[in-house]
N, C-alpha and C positions, 0 to 999 in steps of 0.2 A: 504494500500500500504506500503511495505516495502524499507527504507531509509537504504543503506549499511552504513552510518557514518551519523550521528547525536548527534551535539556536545555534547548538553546540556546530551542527552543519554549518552554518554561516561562519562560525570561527574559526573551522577548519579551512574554509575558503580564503580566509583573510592571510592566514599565513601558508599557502600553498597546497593544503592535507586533501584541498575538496575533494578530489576525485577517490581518493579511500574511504574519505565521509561517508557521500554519497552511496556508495554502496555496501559500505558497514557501519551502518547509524547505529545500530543495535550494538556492536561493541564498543562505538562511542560511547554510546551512555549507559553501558556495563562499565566503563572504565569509572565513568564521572559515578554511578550507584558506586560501586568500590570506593571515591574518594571521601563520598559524604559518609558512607557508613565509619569511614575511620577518623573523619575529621568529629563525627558523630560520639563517640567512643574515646576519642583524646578528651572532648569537651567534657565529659560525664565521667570521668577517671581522674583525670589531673589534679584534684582535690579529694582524695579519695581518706575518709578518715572516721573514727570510731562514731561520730554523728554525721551522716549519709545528709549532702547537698541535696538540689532538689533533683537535677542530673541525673545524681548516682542513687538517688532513691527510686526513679523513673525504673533506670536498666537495671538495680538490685530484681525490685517485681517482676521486671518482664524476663529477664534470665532464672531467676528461682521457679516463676509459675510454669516453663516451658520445663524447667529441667524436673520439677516434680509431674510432671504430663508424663514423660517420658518414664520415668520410675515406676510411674500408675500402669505404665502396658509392658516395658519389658523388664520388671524387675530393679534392683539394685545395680546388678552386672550393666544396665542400661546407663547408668552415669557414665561413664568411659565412650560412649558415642554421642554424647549429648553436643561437644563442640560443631560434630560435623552439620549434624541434626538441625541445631541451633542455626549455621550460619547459613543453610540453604532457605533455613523459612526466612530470615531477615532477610536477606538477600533479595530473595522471590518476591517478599511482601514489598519491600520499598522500589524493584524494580515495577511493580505493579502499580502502584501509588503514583511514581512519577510521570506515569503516562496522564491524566487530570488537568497538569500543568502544562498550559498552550504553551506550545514552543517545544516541548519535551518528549519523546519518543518510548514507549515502552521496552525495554529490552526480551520480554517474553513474551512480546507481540510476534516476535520472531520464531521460528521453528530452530534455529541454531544454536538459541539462548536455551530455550527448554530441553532439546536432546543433550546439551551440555551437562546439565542439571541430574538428568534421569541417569546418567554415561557414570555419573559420580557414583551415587546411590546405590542402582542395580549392581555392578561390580563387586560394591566394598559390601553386600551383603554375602558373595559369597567367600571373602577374604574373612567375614565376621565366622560363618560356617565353620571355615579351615579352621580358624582360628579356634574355636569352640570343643570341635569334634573330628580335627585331623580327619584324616584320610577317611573317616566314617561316614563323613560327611553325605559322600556321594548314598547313603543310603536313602536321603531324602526324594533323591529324584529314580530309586529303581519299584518303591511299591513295597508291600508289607510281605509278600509271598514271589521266589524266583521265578516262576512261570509268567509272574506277570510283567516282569522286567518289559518285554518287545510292546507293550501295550501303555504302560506309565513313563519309561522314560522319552518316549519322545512325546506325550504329553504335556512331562514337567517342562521339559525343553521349550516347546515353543509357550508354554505358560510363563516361562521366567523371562523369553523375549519379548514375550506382549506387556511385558513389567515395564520393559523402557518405552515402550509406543503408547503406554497409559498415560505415564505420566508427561512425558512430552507434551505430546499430541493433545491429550485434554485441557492443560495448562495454554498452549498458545493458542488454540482455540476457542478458548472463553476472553483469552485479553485480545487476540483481532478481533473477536465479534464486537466486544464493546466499543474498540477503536472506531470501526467503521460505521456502528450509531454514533456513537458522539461526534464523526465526523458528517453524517451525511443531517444530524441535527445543526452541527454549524452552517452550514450553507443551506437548507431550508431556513430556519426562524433564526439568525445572525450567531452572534459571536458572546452573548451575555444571559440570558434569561433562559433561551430553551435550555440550552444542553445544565443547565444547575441540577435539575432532579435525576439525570443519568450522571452525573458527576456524582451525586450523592449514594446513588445507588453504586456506582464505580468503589469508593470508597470498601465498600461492603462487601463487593464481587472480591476485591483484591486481596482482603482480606482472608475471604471463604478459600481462594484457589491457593494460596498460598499457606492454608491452614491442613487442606484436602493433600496436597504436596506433602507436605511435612509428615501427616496422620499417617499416610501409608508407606512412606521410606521407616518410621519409625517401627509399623507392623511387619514390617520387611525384615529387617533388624532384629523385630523379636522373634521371629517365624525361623531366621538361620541360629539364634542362639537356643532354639529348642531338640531335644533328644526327637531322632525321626522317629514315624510310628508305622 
């Protein structure tokens, strides 16, 4: 989908970048979500002290609430994945969020962004498996009984590939769909008034998808840290 003004595009024009811009807007402002989450993070840490700023009171609740969520579905053993866990929902949600802001591009509006995302997740659940259950591992994917092995395992197989095309695939799909209302409301009824209640609802989507992400990389996680049956 093509954005008639987009900022960071235009900046890259100024000092010669356009033409990479232009055709990778979405790692632009994967870079710039990158920037603000850590300028984000310096801000809310820097004064970091036995009485919690207003900052570090903010990111105390929202890292403790996330990392007790996680506790709640996979156990104790779940704390030790809570970093990864943790930075793809922030990540996901403020790429999410930033798209609201005219001028600004969604990064998981893009199919590159999202497969990036799933490319993480899918993988290090089966590095979590090994991890867990060595080489037993593989008994997840052969079935309860050897005769059934030629019938389950290429089930699991293409079941743990449809894992990355879930979550890709449903994640840029609900942030273009929104893009392309809120853009086909700006040019129907202007630039101010129509598009506020799908901005508002935006707000909310972003949210949810970036919640629904998280939810199932997390059950992902807990599904390889379990004894197969």
């Amino acid at each position: 989908m093509e954005h008639p003004i987009l900022f960071l595009v235009q900046l890259f024009d100024l000092i010669g970048l356009g033409h990479f811009a232009h055709h990778y807007a979405h790692v632009v402002y994967s870079w710039f979500v990158m920037l603000v989450l850590v300028g984000i993070a310096y801000l809310g840490t820097r004064r970091i002290g036995p009485v919690p700023g207003k900052g570090q009171h903010v990111l105390e609740l929202l890292i403790s609430g996330m990392e007790e969520f996680i506790v709640d579905i996979t156990g104790e053993e779940g704390r030790r994945f809570f970093p990864i866990l943790a930075t793809v929902f922030i990540y996901i949600f403020v790429c999410n969020l930033i798209g609201l802001v005219p001028g600004f591009y969604p990064p998981t509006a893009n199919l590159n962004t999202t497969l990036s995302c799933a490319l993480v997740v899918v993988p290090m659940t089966h590095v979590i498996g090994v991890m867990y259950h060595g080489p037993k591992y593989i008994k997840h994917f052969l079935g309860p009984v050897w005769w059934m092995i030629p019938i389950v395992l290429p089930i699991e197989l293409i079941g743990h590939t449809a894992r990355i095309l879930s979550l890709s695939i449903r994640l840029f799909g609900n942030m273009m769909g929104h893009e392309l209302v809120l853009a086909i409301l700006f040019m129907l009824a202007g630039a101010f008034f129509a598009p506020l209640p799908i901005m508002a609802l935006g707000i909310f989507v972003s949210l949810v998808q970036a919640f629904v992400f998280f939810l199932l990389s997390t059950m992902y996680f807990a599904g390889a840290m379990e004894e197969a049956h």
